[in-house]
C-alpha positions in Angstrom: -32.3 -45.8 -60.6 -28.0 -45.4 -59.1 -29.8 -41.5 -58.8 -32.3 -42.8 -56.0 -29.8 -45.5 -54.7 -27.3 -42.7 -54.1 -29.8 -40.5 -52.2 -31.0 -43.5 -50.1 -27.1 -44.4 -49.3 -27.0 -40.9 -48.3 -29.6 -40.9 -46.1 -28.7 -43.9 -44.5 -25.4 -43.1 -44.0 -26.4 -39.6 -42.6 -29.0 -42.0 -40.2 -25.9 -44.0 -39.0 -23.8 -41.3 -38.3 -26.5 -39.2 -36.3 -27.2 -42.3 -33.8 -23.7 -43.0 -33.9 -23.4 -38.9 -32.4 -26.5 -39.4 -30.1 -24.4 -42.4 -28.5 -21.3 -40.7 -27.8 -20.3 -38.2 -24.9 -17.8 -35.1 -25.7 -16.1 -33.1 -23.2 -16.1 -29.5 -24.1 -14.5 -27.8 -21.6 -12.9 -28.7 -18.3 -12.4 -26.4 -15.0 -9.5 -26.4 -12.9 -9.3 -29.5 -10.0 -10.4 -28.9 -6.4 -7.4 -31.2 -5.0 -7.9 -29.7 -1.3 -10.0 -29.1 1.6 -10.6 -29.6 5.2 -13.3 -32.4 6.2 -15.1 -31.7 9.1 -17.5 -33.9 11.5 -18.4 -34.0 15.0 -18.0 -36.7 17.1 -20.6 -37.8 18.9 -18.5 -39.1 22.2 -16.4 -35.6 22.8 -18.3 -33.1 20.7 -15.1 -32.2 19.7 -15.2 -31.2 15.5 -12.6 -33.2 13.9 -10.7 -32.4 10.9 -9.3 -34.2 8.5 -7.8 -33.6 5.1 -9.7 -34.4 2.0 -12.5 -37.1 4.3 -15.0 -36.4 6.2 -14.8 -38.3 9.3 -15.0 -38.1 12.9 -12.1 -39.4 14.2 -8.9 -38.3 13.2 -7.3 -40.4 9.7 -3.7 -41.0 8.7 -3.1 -40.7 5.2 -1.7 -44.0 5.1 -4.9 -45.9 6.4 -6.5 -46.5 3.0 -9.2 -49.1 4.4 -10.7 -46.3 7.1 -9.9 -43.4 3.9 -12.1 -45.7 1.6 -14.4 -47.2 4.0 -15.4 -43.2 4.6 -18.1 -42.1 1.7 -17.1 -38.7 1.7 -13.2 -38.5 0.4 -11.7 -37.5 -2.8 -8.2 -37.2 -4.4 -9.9 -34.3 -6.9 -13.3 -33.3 -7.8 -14.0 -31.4 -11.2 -16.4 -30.2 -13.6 -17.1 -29.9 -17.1 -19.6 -28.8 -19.6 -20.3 -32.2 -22.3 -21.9 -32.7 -25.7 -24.6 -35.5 -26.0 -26.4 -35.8 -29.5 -26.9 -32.2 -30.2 -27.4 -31.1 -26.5 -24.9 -30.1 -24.3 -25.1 -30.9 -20.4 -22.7 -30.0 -17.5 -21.1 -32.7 -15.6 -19.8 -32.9 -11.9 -17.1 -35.6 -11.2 -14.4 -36.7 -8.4 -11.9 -38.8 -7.9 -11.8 -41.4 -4.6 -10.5 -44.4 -2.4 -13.0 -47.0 -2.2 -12.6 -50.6 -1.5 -14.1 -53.5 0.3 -13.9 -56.4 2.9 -13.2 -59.7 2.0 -14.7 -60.9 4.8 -17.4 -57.8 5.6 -18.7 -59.3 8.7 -15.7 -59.4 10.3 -14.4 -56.5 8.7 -11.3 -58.2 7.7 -9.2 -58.4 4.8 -9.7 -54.9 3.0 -9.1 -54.7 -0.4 -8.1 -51.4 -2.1 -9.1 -49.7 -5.0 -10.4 -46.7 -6.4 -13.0 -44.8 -8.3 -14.4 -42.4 -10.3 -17.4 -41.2 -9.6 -19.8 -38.6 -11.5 -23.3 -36.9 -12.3 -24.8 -35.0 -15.2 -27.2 -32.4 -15.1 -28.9 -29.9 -17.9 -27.7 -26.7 -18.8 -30.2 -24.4 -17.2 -29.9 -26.1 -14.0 -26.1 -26.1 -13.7 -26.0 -22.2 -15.1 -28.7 -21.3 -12.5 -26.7 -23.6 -9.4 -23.4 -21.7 -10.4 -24.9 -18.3 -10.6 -26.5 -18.8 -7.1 -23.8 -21.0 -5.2 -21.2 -18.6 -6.1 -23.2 -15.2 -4.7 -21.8 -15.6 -1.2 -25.5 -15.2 1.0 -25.0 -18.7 3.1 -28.0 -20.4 1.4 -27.8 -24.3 0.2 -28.4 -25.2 -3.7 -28.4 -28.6 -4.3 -27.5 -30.2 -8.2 -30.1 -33.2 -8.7 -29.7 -35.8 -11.9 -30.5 -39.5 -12.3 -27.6 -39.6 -15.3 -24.9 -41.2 -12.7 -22.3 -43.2 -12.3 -18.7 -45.0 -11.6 -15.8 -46.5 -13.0 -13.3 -48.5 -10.9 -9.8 -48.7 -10.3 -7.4 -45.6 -12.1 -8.8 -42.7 -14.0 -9.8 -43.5 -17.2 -11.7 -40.5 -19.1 -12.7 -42.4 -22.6 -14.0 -45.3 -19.6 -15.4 -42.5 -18.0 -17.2 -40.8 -20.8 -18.8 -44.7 -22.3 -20.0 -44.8 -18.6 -21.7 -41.4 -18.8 -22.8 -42.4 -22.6 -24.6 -45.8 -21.0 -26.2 -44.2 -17.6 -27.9 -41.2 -20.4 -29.3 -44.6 -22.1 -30.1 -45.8 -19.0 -32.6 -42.8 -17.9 -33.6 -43.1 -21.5 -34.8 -46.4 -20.8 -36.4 -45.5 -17.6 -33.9 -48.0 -15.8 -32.2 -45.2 -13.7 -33.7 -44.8 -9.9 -30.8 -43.6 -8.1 -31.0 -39.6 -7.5 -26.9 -37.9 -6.9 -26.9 -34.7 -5.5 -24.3 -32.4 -5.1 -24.5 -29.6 -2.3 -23.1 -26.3 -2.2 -23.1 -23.2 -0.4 -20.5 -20.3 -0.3 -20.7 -17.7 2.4 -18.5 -14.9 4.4 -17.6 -16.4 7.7 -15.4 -14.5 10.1 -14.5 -12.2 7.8 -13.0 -15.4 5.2 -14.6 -16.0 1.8 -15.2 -19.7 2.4 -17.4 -22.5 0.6 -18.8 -25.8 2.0 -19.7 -28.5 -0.1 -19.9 -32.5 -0.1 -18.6 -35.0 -2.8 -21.7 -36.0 -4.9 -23.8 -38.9 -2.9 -27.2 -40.0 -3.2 -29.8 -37.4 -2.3 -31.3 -39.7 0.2 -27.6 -38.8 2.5 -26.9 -35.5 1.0 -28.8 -33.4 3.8 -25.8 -33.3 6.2 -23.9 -29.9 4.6 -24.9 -28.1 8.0 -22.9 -30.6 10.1 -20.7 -32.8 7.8 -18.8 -30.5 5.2 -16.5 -29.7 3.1 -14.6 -26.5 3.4 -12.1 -24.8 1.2 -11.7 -21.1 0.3 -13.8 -19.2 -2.1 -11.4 -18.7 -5.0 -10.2 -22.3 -5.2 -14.2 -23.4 -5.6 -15.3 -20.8 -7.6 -12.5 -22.3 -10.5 -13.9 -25.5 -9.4 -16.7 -24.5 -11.6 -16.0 -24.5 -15.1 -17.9 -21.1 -17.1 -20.8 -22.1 -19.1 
């Protein structure tokens, strides 16, 4: 009898720690930080391309305006990646740091109020080893990342915050509760004789079609370490 007690206790406590495991998100390994590069947009009025550092925008931004900075979707402080462990399956995640923010009084547009955020997507192995082999070839061609396991977390960078966040939107497509499609588009190419890339911050694939005329653009070498190595 305390023979088969012992094996059940076992087994449950072997049950408790593998859903315990299953709930929890692991980073594995981190790549270096993209902490630069040179938003550009055209504006509509002169046709002129403006640039702007770190925000894509089409007029030109002080660095001090933080309600224009995080009223602008596309800006980030830093944009990483990382390959993760959830359960027993390990996933690649794409994440950046940003001003965000919001009116008090939105139809007005007065009263901004600062903050900021973390923002981030998770997609399988296969796809992120395929998307890195291809993005990083240098033929001009588009690849796009695509994952419903999204997400944010407000205010300073917080990685355990971050990581429960990315532990709750996996339940969440588990659930079948997850509608919202990020994507993350690429491309690296030679252009006037520079190794270049152009990319945008991940966004929601229904806005991501813009890398043609809205980009991103930093050298080759600074986005290929962007990319941590499977």
């Amino acid at each position: 009898m305390k023979k088969l007690y012992y094996i059940l206790s076992l087994l449950l406590l072997s049950a408790a720690c593998h859903a315990q495991d299953k709930g929890a998100v692991t980073i594995i390994k981190k790549s270096e930080q993209l902490t630069h590069a040179t938003g550009w947009k055209q504006n509509r009025s002169t046709d002129k391309l403006i640039a702007n550092d770190n925000v894509i925008c089409d007029k030109e931004i002080q660095r001090t305006d933080s309600g224009l900075i995080g009223g602008t979707p596309q800006n980030f402080a830093w944009l990483q990646s990382a390959s993760v462990r959830y359960g027993a399956r390990k996933y690649y995640m794409v994440y950046y740091f940003r001003q965000d923010g919001h009116y008090l009084h939105p139809e007005t547009k007065v009263g901004w109020i600062s903050h900021t955020a973390t923002r981030f997507m998770v997609v399988d192995s296969s796809e992120y080893v395929t998307f890195r082999k291809e993005v990083l070839t240098k033929r001009g061609g588009a690849h796009a990342l695509r994952s419903r396991v999204t997400g944010e977390i407000l205010d300073a960078y917080d990685e355990a915050a971050m990581l429960k966040e990315v532990a709750a939107a996996f339940e969440r497509v588990e659930k079948k509760t997850a509608l919202v499609y990020y994507c993350f588009n690429a491309k690296t190419q030679v252009y006037e004789g520079r190794d270049i890339a152009r990319l945008r911050m991940p966004e929601t694939c229904i806005t991501s079609d813009k890398l043609g005329t809205e980009f991103f653009e930093t050298d080759y070498e600074s986005f290929s370490r962007l990319l941590v190595e499977p």
